[in-house]
N, CA, C and O atoms as a GROMACS GRO file, in nm:
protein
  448
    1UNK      N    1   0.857  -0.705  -0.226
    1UNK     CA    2   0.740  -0.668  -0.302
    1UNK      C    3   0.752  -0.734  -0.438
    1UNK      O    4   0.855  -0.692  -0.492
    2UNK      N    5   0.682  -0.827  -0.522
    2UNK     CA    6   0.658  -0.848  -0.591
    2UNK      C    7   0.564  -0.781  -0.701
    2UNK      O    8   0.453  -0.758  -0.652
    3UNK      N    9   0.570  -0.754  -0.793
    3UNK     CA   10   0.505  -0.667  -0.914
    3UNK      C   11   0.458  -0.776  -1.010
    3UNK      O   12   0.532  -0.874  -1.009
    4UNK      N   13   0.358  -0.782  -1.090
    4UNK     CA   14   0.319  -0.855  -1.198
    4UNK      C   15   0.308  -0.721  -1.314
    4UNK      O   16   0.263  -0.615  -1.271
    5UNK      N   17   0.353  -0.732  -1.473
    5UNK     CA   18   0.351  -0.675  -1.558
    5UNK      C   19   0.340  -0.715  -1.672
    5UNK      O   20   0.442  -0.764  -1.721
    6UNK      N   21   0.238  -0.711  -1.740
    6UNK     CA   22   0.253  -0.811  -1.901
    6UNK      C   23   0.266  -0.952  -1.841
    6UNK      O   24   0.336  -1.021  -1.915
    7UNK      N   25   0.223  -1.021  -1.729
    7UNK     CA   26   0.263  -1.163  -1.760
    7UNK      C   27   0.383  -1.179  -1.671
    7UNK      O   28   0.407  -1.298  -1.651
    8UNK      N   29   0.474  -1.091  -1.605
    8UNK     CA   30   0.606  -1.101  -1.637
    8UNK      C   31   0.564  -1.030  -1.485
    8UNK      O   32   0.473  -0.952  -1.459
    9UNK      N   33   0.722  -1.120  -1.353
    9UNK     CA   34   0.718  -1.079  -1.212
    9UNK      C   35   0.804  -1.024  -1.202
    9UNK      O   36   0.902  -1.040  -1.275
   10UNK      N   37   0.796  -0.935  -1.103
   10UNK     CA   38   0.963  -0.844  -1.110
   10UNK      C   39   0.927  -0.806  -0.942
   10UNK      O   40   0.832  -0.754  -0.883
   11UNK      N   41   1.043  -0.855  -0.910
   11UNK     CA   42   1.064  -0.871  -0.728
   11UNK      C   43   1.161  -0.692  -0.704
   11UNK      O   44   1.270  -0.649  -0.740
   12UNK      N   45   1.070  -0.649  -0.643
   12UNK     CA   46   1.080  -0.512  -0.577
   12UNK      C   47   1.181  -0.476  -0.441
   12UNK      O   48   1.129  -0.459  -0.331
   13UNK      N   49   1.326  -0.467  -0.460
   13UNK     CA   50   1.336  -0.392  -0.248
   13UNK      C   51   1.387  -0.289  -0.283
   13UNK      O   52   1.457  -0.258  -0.380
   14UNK      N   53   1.322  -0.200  -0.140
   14UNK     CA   54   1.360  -0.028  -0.175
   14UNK      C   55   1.510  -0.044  -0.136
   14UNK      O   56   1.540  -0.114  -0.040
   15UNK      N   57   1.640   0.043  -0.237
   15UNK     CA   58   1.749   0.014  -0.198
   15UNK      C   59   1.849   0.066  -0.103
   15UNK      O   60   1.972   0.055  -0.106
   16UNK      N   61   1.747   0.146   0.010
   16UNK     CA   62   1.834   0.151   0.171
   16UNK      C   63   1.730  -0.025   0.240
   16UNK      O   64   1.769  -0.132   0.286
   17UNK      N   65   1.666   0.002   0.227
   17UNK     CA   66   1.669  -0.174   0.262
   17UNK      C   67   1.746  -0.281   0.243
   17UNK      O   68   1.786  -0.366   0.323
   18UNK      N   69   1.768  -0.263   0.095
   18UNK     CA   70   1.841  -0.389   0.052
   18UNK      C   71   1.977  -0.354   0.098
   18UNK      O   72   2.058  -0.445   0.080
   19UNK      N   73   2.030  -0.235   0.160
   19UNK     CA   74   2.149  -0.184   0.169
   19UNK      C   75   2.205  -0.212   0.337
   19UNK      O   76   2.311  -0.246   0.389
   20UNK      N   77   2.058  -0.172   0.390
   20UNK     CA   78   2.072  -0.220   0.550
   20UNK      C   79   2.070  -0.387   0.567
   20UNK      O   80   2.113  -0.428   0.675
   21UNK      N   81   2.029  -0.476   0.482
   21UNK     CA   82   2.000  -0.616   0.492
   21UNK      C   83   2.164  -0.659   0.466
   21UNK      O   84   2.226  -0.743   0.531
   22UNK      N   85   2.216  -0.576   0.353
   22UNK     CA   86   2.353  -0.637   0.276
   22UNK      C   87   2.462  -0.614   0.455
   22UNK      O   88   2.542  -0.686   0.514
   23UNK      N   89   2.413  -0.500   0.477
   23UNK     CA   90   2.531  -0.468   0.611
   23UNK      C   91   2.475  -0.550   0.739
   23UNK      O   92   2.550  -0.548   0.836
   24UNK      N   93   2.394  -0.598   0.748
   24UNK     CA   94   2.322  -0.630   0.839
   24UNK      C   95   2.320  -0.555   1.007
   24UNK      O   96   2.368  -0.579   1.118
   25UNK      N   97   2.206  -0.422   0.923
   25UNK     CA   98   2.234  -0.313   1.036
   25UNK      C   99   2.071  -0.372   1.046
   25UNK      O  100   1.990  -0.418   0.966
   26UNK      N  101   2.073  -0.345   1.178
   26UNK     CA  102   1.888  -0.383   1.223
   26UNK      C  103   1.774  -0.276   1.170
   26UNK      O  104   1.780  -0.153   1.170
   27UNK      N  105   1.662  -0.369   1.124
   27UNK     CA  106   1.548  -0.277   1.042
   27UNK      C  107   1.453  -0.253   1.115
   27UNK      O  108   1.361  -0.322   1.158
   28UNK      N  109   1.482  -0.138   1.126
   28UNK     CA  110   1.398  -0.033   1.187
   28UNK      C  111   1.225  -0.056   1.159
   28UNK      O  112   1.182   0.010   1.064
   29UNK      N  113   1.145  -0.124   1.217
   29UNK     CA  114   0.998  -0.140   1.186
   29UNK      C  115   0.927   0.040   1.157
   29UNK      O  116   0.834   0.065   1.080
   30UNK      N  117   0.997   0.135   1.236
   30UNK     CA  118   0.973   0.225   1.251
   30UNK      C  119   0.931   0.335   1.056
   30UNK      O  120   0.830   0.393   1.017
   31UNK      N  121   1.064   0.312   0.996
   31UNK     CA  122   1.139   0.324   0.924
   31UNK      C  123   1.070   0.264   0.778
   31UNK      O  124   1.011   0.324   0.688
   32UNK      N  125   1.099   0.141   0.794
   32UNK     CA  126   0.996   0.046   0.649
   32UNK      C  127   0.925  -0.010   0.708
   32UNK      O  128   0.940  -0.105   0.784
   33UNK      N  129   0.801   0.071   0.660
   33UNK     CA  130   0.660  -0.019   0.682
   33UNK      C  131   0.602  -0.003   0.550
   33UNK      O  132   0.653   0.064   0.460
   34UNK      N  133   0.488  -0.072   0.541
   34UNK     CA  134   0.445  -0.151   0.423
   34UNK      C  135   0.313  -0.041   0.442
   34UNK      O  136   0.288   0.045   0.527
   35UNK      N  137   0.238  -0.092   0.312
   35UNK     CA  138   0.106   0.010   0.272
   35UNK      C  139   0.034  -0.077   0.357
   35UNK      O  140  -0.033  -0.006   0.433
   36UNK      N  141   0.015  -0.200   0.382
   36UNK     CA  142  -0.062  -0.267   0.472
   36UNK      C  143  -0.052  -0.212   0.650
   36UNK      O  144  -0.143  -0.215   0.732
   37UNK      N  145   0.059  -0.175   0.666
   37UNK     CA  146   0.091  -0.141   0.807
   37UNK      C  147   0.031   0.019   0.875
   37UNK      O  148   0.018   0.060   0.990
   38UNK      N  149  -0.003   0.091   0.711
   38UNK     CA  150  -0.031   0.224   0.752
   38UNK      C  151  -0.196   0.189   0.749
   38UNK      O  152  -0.259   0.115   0.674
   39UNK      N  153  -0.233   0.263   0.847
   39UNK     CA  154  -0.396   0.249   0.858
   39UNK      C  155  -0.471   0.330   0.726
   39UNK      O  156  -0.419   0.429   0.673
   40UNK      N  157  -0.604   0.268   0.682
   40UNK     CA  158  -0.654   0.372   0.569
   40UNK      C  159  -0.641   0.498   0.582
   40UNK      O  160  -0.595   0.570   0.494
   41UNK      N  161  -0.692   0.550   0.736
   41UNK     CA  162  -0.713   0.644   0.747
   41UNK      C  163  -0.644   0.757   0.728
   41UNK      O  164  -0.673   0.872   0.694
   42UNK      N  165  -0.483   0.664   0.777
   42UNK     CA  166  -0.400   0.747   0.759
   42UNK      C  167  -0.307   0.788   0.596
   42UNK      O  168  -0.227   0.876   0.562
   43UNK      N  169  -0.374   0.667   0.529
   43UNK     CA  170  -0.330   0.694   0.382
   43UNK      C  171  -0.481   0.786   0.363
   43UNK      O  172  -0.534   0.767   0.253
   44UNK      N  173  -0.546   0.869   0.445
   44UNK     CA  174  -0.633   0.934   0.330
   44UNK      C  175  -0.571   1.086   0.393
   44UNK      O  176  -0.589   1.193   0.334
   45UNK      N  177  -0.482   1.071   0.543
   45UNK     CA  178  -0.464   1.204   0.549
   45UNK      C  179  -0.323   1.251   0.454
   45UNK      O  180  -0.307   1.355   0.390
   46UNK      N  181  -0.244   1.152   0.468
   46UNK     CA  182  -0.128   1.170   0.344
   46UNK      C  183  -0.225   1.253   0.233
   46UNK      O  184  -0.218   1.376   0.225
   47UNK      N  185  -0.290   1.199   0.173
   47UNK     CA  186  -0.343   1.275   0.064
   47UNK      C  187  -0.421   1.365   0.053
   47UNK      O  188  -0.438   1.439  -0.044
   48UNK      N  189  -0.475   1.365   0.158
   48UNK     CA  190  -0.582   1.524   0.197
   48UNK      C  191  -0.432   1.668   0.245
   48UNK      O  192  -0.450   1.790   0.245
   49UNK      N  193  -0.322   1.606   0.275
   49UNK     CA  194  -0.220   1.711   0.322
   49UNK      C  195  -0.136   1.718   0.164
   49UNK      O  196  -0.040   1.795   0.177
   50UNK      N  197  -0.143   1.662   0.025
   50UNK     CA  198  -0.068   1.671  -0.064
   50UNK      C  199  -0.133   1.769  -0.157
   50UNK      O  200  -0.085   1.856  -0.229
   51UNK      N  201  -0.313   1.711  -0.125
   51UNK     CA  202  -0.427   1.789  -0.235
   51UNK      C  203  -0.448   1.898  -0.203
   51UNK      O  204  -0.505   1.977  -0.279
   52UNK      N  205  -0.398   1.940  -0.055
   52UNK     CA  206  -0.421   2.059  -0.018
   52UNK      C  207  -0.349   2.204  -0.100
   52UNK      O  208  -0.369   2.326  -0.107
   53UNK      N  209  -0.244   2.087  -0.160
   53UNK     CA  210  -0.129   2.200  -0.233
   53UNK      C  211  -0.137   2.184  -0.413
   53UNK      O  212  -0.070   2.252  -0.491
   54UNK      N  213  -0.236   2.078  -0.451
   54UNK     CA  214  -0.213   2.052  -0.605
   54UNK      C  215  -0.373   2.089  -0.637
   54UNK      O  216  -0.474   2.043  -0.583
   55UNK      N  217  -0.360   2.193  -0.753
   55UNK     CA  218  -0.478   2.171  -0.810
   55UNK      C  219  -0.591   2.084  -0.900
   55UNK      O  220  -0.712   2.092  -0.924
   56UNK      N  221  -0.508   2.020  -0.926
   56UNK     CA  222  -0.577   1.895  -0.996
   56UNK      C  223  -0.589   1.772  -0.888
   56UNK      O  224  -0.543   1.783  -0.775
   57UNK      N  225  -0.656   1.650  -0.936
   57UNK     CA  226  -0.696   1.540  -0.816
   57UNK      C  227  -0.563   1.487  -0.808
   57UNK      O  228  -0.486   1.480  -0.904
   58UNK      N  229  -0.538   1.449  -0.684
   58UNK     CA  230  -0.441   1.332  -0.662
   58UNK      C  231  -0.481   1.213  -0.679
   58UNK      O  232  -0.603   1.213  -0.664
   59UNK      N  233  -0.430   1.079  -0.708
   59UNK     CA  234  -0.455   0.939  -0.697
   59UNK      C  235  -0.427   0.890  -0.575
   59UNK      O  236  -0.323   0.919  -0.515
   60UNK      N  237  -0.497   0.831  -0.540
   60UNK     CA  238  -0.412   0.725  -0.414
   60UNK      C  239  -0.500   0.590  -0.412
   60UNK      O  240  -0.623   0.599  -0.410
   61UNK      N  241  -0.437   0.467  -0.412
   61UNK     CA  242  -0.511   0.364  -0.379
   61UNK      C  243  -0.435   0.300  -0.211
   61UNK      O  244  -0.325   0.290  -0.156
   62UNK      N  245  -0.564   0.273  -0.188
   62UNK     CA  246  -0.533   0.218  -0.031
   62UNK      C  247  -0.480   0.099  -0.010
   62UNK      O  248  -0.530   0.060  -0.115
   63UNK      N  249  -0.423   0.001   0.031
   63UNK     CA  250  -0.447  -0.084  -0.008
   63UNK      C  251  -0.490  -0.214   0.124
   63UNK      O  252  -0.436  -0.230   0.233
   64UNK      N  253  -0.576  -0.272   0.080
   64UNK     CA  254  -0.639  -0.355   0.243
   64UNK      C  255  -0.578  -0.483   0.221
   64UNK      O  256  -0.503  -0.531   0.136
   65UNK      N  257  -0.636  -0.522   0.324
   65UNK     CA  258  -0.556  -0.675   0.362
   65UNK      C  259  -0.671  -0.756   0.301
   65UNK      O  260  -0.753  -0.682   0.246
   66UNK      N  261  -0.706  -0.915   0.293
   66UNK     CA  262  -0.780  -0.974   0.197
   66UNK      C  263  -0.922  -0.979   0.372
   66UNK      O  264  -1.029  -1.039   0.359
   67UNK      N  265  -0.897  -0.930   0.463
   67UNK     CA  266  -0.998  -0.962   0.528
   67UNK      C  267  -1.048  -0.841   0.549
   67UNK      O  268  -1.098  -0.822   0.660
   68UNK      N  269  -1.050  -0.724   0.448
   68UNK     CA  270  -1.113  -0.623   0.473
   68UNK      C  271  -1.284  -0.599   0.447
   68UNK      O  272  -1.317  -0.614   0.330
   69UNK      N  273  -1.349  -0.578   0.505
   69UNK     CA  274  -1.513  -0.603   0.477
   69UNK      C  275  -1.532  -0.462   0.416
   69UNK      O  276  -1.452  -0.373   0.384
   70UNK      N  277  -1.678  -0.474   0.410
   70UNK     CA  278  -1.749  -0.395   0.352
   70UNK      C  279  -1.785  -0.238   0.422
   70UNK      O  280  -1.820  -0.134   0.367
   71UNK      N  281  -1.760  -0.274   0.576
   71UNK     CA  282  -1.779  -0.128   0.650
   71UNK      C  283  -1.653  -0.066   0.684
   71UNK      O  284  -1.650   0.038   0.748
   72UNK      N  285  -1.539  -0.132   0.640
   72UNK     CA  286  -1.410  -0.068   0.620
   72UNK      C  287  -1.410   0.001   0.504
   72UNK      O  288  -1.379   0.120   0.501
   73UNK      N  289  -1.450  -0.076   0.381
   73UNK     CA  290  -1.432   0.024   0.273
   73UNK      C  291  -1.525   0.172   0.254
   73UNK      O  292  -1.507   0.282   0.201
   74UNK      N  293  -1.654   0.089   0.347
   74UNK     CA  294  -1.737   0.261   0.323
   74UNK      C  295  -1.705   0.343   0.410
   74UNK      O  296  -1.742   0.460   0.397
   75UNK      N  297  -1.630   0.304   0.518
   75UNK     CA  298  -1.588   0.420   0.626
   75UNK      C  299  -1.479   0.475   0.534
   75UNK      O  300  -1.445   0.580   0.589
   76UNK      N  301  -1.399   0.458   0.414
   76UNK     CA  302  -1.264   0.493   0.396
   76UNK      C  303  -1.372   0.600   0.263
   76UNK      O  304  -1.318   0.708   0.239
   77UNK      N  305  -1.453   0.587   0.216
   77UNK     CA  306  -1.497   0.666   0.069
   77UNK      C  307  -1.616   0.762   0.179
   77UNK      O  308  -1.683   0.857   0.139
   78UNK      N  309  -1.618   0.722   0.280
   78UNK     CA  310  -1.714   0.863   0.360
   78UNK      C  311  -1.640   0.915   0.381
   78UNK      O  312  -1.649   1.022   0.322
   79UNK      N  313  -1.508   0.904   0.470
   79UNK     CA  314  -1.427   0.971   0.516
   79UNK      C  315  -1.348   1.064   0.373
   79UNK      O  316  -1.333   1.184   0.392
   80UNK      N  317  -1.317   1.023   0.282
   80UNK     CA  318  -1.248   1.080   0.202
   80UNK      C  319  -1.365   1.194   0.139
   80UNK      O  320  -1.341   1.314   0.127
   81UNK      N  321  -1.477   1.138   0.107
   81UNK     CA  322  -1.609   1.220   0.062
   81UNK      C  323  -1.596   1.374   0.149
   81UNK      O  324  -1.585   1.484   0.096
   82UNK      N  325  -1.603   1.340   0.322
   82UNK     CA  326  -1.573   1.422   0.407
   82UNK      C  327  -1.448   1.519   0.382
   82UNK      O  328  -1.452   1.641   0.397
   83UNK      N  329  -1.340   1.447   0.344
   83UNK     CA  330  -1.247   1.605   0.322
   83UNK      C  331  -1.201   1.607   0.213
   83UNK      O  332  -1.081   1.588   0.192
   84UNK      N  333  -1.320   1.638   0.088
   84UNK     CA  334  -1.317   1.654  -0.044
   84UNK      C  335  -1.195   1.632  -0.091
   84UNK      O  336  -1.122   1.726  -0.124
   85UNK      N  337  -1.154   1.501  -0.100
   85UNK     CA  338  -1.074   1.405  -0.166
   85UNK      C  339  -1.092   1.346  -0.294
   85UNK      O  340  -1.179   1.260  -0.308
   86UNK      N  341  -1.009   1.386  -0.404
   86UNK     CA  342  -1.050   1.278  -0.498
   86UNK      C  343  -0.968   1.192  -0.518
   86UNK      O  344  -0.870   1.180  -0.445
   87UNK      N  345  -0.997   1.089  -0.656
   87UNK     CA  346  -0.883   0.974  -0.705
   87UNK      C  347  -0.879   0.887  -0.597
   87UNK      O  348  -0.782   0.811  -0.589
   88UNK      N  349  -1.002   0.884  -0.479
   88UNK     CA  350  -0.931   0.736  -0.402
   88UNK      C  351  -0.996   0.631  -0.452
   88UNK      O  352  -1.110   0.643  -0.498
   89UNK      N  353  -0.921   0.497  -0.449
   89UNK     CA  354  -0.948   0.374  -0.491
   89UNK      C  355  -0.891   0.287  -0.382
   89UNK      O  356  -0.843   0.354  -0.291
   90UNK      N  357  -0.884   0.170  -0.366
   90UNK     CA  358  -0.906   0.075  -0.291
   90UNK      C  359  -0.895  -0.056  -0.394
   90UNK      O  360  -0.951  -0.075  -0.502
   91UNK      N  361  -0.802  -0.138  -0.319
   91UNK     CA  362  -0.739  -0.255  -0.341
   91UNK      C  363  -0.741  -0.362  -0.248
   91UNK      O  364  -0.646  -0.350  -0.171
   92UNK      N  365  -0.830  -0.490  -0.217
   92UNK     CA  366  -0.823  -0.574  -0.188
   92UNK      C  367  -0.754  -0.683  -0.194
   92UNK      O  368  -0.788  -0.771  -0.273
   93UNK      N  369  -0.639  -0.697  -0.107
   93UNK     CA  370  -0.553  -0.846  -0.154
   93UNK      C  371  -0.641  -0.976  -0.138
   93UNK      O  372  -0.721  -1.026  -0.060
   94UNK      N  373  -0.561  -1.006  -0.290
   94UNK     CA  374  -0.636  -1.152  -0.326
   94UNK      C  375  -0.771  -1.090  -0.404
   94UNK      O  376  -0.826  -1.184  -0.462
   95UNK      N  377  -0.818  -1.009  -0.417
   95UNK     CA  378  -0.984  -1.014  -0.490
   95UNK      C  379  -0.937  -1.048  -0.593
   95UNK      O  380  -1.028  -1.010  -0.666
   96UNK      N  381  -0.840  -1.106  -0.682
   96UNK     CA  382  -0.883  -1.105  -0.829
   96UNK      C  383  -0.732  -1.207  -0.811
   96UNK      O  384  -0.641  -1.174  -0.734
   97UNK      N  385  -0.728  -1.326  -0.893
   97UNK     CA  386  -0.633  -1.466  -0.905
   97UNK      C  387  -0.508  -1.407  -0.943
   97UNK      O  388  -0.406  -1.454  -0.895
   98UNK      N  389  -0.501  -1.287  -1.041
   98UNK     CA  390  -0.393  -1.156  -1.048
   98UNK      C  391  -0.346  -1.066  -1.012
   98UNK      O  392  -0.443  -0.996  -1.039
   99UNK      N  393  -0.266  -0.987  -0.964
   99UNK     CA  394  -0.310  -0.888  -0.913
   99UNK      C  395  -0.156  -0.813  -0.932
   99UNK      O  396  -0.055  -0.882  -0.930
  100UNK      N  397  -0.152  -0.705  -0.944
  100UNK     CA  398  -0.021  -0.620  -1.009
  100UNK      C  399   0.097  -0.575  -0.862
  100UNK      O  400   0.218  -0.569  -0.885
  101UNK      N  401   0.063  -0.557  -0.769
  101UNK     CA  402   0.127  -0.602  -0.645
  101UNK      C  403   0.110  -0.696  -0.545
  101UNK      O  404  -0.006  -0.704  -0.504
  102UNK      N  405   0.188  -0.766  -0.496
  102UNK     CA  406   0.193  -0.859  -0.392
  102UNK      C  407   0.278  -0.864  -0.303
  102UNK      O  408   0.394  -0.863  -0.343
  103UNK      N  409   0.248  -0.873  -0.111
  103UNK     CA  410   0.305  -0.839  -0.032
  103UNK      C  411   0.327  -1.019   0.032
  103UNK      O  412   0.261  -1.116   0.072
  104UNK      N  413   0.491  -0.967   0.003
  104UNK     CA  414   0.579  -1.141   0.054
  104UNK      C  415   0.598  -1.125   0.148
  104UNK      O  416   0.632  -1.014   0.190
  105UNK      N  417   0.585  -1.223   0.218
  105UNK     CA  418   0.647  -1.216   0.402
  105UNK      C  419   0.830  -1.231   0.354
  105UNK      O  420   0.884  -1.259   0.247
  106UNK      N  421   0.865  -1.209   0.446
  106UNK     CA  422   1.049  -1.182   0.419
  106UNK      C  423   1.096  -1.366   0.419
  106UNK      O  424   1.179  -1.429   0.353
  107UNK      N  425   1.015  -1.398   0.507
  107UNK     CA  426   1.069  -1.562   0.509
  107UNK      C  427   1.014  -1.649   0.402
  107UNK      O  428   0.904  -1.693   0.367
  108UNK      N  429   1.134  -1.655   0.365
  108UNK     CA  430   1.182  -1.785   0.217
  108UNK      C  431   1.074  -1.881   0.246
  108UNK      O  432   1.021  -1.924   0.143
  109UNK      N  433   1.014  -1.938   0.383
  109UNK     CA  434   0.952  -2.068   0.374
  109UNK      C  435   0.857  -2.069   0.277
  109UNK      O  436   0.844  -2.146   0.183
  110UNK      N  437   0.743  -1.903   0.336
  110UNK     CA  438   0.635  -1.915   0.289
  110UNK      C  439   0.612  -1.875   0.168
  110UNK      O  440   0.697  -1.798   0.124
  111UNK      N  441   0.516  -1.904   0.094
  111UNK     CA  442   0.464  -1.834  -0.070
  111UNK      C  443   0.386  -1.690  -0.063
  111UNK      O  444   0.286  -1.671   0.006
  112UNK      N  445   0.434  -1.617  -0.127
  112UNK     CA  446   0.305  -1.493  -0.158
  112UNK      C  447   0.181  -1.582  -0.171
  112UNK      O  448   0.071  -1.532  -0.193
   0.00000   0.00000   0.00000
């Protein structure tokens, strides 16, 4: 995972990852998956099961892949509308030449 901050990149691994990579114990797809891998839907029930317990709004941004259209995003703000959800937002990779996270493929060849 790559981060942008002030200008400034700062390369992200969660550290039982980087810990299973150093031993080279096999990675569990199961285990680390990415915000891209979890379906919206299912990042809106994560947060409909957290808000259920906090009185104030939770945040959550979703985050889509750069080929996400327009009836993905309104199915994700009906659905959340539907189980009085607040704070959701939505993130398109690539909409903007910047962008404060970025998802690297693991292989060195290719570029974010």
């Amino acid at each position: 995972l790559k981060r942008n901050i002030l200008d400034r990149e700062f390369e992200e691994i969660h550290p039982i990852y980087e810990k299973y990579l150093k031993e080279g114990k096999k990675i569990d797809k199961k285990i680390f998956v990415t915000a891209y891998e979890i379906s919206p839907l299912w990042h809106l029930k994560i947060q409909e099961a957290f808000q259920r317990f906090t009185e104030n709004a939770v945040s959550k941004t979703i985050n889509l892949p750069e080929t996400a259209n327009v009836d993905t995003v309104k199915e994700i703000f009906l659905t959340a509308i539907e189980a009085n959800l607040k704070g959701v937002t939505i993130y398109r990779d690539k909409s903007r030449p910047k962008q404060t996270l970025n998802f690297c493929n693991i292989n060195p060849e290719k570029e974010c």
